[in-house]
C-alpha positions as CSV (number, residue, x, y, z in Angstrom):
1,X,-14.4,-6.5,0.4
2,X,-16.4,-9.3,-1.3
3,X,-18.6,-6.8,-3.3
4,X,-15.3,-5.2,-4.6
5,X,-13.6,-8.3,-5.8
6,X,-14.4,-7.2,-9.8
7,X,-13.5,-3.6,-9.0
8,X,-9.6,-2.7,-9.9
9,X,-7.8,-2.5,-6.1
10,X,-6.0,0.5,-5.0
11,X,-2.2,-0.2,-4.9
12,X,-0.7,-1.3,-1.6
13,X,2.4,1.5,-0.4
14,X,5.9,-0.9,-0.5
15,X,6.9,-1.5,3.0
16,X,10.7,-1.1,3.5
17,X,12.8,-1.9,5.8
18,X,16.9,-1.4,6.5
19,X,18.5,-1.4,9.9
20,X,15.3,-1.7,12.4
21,X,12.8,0.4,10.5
22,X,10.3,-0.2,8.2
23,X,8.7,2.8,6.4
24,X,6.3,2.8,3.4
25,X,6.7,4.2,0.0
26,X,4.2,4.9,-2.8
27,X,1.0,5.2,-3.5
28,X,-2.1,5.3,-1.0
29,X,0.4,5.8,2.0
30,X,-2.1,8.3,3.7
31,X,-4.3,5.6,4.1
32,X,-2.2,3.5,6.1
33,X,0.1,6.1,8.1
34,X,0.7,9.8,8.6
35,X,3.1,10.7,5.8
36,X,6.4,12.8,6.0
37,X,6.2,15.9,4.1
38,X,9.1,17.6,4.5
39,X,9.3,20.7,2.2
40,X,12.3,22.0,2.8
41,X,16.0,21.3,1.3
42,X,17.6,19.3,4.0
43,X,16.5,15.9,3.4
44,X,18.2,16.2,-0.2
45,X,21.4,15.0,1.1
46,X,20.0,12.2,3.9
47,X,17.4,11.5,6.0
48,X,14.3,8.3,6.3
49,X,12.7,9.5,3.6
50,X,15.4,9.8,1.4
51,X,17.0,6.6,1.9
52,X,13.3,5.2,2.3
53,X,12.6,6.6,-1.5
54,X,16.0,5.3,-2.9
55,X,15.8,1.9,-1.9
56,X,12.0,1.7,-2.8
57,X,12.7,3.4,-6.5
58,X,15.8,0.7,-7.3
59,X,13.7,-2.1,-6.0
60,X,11.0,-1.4,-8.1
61,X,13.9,-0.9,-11.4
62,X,15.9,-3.7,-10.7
63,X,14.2,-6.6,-8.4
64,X,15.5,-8.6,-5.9
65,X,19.1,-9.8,-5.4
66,X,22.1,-8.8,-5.9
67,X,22.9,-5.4,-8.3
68,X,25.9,-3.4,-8.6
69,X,24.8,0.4,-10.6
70,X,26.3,4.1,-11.2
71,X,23.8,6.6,-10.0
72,X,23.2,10.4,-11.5
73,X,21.2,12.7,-8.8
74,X,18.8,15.5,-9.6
75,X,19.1,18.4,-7.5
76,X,16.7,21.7,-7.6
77,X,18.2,24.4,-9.8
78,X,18.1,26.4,-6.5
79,X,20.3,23.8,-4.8
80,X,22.8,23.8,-8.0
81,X,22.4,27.7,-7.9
82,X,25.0,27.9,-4.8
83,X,28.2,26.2,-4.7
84,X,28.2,25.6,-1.1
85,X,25.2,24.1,-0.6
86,X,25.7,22.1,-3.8
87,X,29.2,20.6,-3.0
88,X,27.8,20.2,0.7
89,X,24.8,18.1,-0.5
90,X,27.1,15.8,-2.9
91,X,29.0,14.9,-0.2
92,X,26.9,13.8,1.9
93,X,25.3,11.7,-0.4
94,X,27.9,10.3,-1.6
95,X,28.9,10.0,2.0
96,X,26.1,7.0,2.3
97,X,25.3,6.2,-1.4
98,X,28.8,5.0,-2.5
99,X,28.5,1.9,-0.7
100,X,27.2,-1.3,0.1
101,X,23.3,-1.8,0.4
102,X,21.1,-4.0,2.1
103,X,17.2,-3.6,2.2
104,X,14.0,-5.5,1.7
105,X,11.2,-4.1,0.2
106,X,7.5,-6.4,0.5
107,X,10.3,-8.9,2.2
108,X,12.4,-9.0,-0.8
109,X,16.2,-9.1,-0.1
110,X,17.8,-6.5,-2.1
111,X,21.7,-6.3,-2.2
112,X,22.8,-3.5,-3.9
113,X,26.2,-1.7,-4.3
114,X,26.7,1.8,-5.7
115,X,30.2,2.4,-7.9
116,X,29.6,6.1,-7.9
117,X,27.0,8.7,-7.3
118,X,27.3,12.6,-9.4
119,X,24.6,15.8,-9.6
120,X,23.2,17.5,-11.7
121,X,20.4,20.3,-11.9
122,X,17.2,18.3,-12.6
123,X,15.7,20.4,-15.8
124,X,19.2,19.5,-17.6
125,X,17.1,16.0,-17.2
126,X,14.3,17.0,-19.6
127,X,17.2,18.7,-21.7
128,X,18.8,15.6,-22.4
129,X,15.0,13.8,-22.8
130,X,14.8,16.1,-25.8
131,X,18.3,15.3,-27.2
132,X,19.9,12.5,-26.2
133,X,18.7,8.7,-26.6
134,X,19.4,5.7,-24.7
135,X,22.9,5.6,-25.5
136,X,23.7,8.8,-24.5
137,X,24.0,10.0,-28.1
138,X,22.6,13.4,-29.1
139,X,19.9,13.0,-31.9
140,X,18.5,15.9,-32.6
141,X,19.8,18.2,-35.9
142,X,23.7,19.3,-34.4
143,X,21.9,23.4,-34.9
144,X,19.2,22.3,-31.8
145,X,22.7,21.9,-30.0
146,X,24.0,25.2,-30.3
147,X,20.6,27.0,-30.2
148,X,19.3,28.4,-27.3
149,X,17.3,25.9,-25.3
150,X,15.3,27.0,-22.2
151,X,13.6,24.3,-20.0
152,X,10.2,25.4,-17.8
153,X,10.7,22.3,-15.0
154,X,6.8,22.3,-12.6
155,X,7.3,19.7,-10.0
156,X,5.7,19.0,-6.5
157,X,7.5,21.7,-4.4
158,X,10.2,23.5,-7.3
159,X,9.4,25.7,-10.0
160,X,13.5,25.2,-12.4
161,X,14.0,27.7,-14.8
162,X,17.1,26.2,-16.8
163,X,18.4,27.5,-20.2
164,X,21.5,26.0,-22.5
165,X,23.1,28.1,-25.7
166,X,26.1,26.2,-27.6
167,X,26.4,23.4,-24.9
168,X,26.5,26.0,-21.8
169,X,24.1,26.9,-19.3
170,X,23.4,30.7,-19.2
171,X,22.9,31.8,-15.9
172,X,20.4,35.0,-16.8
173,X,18.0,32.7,-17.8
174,X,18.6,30.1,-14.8
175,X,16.6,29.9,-11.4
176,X,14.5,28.6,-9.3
177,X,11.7,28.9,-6.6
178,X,10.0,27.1,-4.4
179,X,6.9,27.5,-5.9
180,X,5.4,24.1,-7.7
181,X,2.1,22.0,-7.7
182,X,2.5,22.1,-3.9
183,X,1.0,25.3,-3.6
184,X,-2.2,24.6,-4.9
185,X,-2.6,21.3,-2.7
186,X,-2.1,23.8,0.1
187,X,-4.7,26.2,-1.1
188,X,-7.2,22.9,-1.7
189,X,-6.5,21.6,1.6
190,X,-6.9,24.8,3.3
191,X,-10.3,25.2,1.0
192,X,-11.5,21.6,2.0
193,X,-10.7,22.0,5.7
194,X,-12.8,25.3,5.7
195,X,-15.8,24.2,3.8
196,X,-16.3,20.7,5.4
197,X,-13.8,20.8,8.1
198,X,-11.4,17.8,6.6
199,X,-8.1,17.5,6.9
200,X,-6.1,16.7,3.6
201,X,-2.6,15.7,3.7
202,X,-0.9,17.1,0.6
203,X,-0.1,13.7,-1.0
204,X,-4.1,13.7,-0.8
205,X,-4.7,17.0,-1.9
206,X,-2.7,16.7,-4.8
207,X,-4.4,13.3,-6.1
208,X,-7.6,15.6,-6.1
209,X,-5.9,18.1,-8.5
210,X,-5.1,15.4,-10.9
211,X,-8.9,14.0,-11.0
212,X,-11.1,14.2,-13.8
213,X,-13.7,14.6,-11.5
214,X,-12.5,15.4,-7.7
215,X,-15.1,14.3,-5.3
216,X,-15.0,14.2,-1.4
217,X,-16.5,11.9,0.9
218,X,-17.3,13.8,4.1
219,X,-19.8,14.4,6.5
220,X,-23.5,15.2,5.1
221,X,-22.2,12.8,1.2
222,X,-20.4,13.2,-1.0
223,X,-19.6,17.0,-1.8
224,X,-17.9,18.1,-5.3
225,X,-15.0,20.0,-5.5
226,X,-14.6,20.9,-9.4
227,X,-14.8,24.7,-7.9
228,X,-12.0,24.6,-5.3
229,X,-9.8,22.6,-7.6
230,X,-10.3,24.8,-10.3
231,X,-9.6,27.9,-7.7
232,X,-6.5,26.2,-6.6
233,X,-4.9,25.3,-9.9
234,X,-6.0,29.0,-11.5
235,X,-4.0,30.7,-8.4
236,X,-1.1,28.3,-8.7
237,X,-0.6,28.9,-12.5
238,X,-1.0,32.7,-12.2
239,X,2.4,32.6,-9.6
240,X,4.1,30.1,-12.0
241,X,3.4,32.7,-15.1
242,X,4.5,35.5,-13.2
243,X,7.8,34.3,-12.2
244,X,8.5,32.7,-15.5
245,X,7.7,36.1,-16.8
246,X,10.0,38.1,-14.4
247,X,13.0,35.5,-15.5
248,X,12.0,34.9,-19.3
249,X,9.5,37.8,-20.6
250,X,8.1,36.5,-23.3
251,X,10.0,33.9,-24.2
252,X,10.4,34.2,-27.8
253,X,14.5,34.6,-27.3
254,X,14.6,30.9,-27.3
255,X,14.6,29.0,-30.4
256,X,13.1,26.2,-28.3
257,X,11.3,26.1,-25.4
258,X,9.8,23.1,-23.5
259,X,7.9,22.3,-20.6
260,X,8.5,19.4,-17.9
261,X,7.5,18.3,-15.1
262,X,4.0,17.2,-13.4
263,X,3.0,20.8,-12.5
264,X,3.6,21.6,-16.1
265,X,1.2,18.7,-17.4
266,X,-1.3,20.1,-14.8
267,X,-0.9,23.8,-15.8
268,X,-0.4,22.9,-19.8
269,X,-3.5,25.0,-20.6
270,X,-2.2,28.1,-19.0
271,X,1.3,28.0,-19.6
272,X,0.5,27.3,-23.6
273,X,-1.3,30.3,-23.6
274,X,1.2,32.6,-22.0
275,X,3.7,30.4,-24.1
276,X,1.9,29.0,-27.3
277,X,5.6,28.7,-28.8
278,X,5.9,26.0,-25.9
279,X,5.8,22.6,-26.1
280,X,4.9,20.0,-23.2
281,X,7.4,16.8,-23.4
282,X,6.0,13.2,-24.0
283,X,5.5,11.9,-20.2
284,X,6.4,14.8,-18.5
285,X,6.3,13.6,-14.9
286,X,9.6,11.4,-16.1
287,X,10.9,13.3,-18.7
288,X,13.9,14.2,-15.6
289,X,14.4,11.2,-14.9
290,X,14.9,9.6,-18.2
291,X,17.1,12.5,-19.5
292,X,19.5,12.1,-16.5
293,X,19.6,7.8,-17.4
294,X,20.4,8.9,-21.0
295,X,22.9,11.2,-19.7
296,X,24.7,8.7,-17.2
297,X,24.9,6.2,-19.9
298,X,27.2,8.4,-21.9
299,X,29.2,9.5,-18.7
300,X,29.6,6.3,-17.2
301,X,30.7,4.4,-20.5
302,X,33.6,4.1,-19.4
């Protein structure tokens, strides 16, 4: 629109496309197409959206052309949790990731080839965020290594519970739930679709939890939505608390404890007060994600 041309634009989804699909990735895709929100495990391994996600996420990191790269995999603590389903899920990614690659994403050629592909449980992500840097070298004083670490991981749809003492993960303090920021879109949708009878997808829902000032356009203006928001987030971090509590008690049996994780930076408040020995890591939507590249640059040295 003309009258918008001084107005910052919304960011388009990237359109991808490999074999003879093309699906979009990103931000604003409600707007353009019904999105897939699969909550359930099974797409881990393969699927669309998976490969959809992969190839959009190494576009975006490395460009157009040809790449060749090593690849570390974060997988819910519950998914780590049982050997079966663990082994089962590697395999089949590495099934379809170890390979050739060849994609374009806004109708840029990508040609990519994976060397190798490993797991691990995600929260050992933000672990290695907190100790290692970008060479794969822990930094921290060599006590923090041996101490016991615990890790409160709040993503989209997993709640990771993940604790380390002298380089070893201790499984009493180790779990994981379904339960993540994806229960409070639900409760906002459900809220919104009573009170003015729209329908939110969750990607949309949860955009609204993360606004400073959440408003809906809808029939009869525009209609605030602090309250429901507020309700949503409230419920949300009182089933968070109580199943950190049921795993951890109070916390105060680990000489450091830290919080990751975009539920986490939602919930902050909450969690700070249950835990005010706590501490939220810098950018903790990524924190995973940058611990694991830390992590794979000391493994794949070689």
């Amino acid at each position: 629109m003309g009258s918008r041309s001084q107005q910052k634009r919304s960011r388009l989804p990237d359109q991808v496309s490999f074999g003879s699909c093309t699906y979009l990735a990103g931000e604003n895709v409600a707007r353009y197409a019904r999105p897939i929100e699969r909550m359930d495990y099974q797409p881990l391994g393969d699927g669309p959206e998976l490969r959809t996600l992969f190839y959009a996420v190494t576009y975006r990191l490395l460009g157009e052309g040809a790449h060749a790269a090593n690849l570390m995999v974060g997988l819910p603590v519950e998914v780590m949790a049982d050997g079966d389903q663990a082994r089962a899920t590697l395999r089949i990614l590495r099934s379809w990731m170890v390979a050739e690659h060849h994609y374009a994403v806004n109708g840029h050629q990508v040609d990519l080839t994976i060397r190798d592909a490993r797991v691990m449980a995600q929260p050992a992500g933000a672990f290695f965020a907190w100790g290692l840097d970008d060479l794969g070298r822990w930094v921290r004083p060599k006590d923090d290594l041996w101490a016991p670490a615990a890790i409160c991981d709040i993503g989209f749809n997993t709640l990771d519970l993940f604790t380390v003492e002298a380089g070893e993960v201790v499984g009493r303090f180790t779990g994981g739930d379904t339960l993540g920021m994806r229960r409070a879109a639900e409760t906002l949708a459900s809220s919104v679709r009573s009170a003015f009878g729209v329908g939110l997808s969750l990607h949309e829902a949860d955009a609204l939890l993360q606004h400073k000032q959440p408003r809906l356009h809808a029939a009869g203006g525009e209609q605030d939505i602090r309250a429901a928001v507020h309700q949503a987030l409230d419920m949300t971090a009182a089933a968070v608390i109580s199943f950190v509590e049921r795993q951890w008690g109070n916390g105060r049996q680990f000489a450091h404890l830290r919080f990751a994780g975009g539920g986490a930076e939602s919930l902050h408040d909450a969690l700070l007060r249950h835990y005010p020995h706590g501490v939220l890591l810098p950018n903790p939507v990524t924190a995973n994600a940058l611990g694991l590249a830390r992590y794979a640059a000391r493994v794949f040295a070689k």
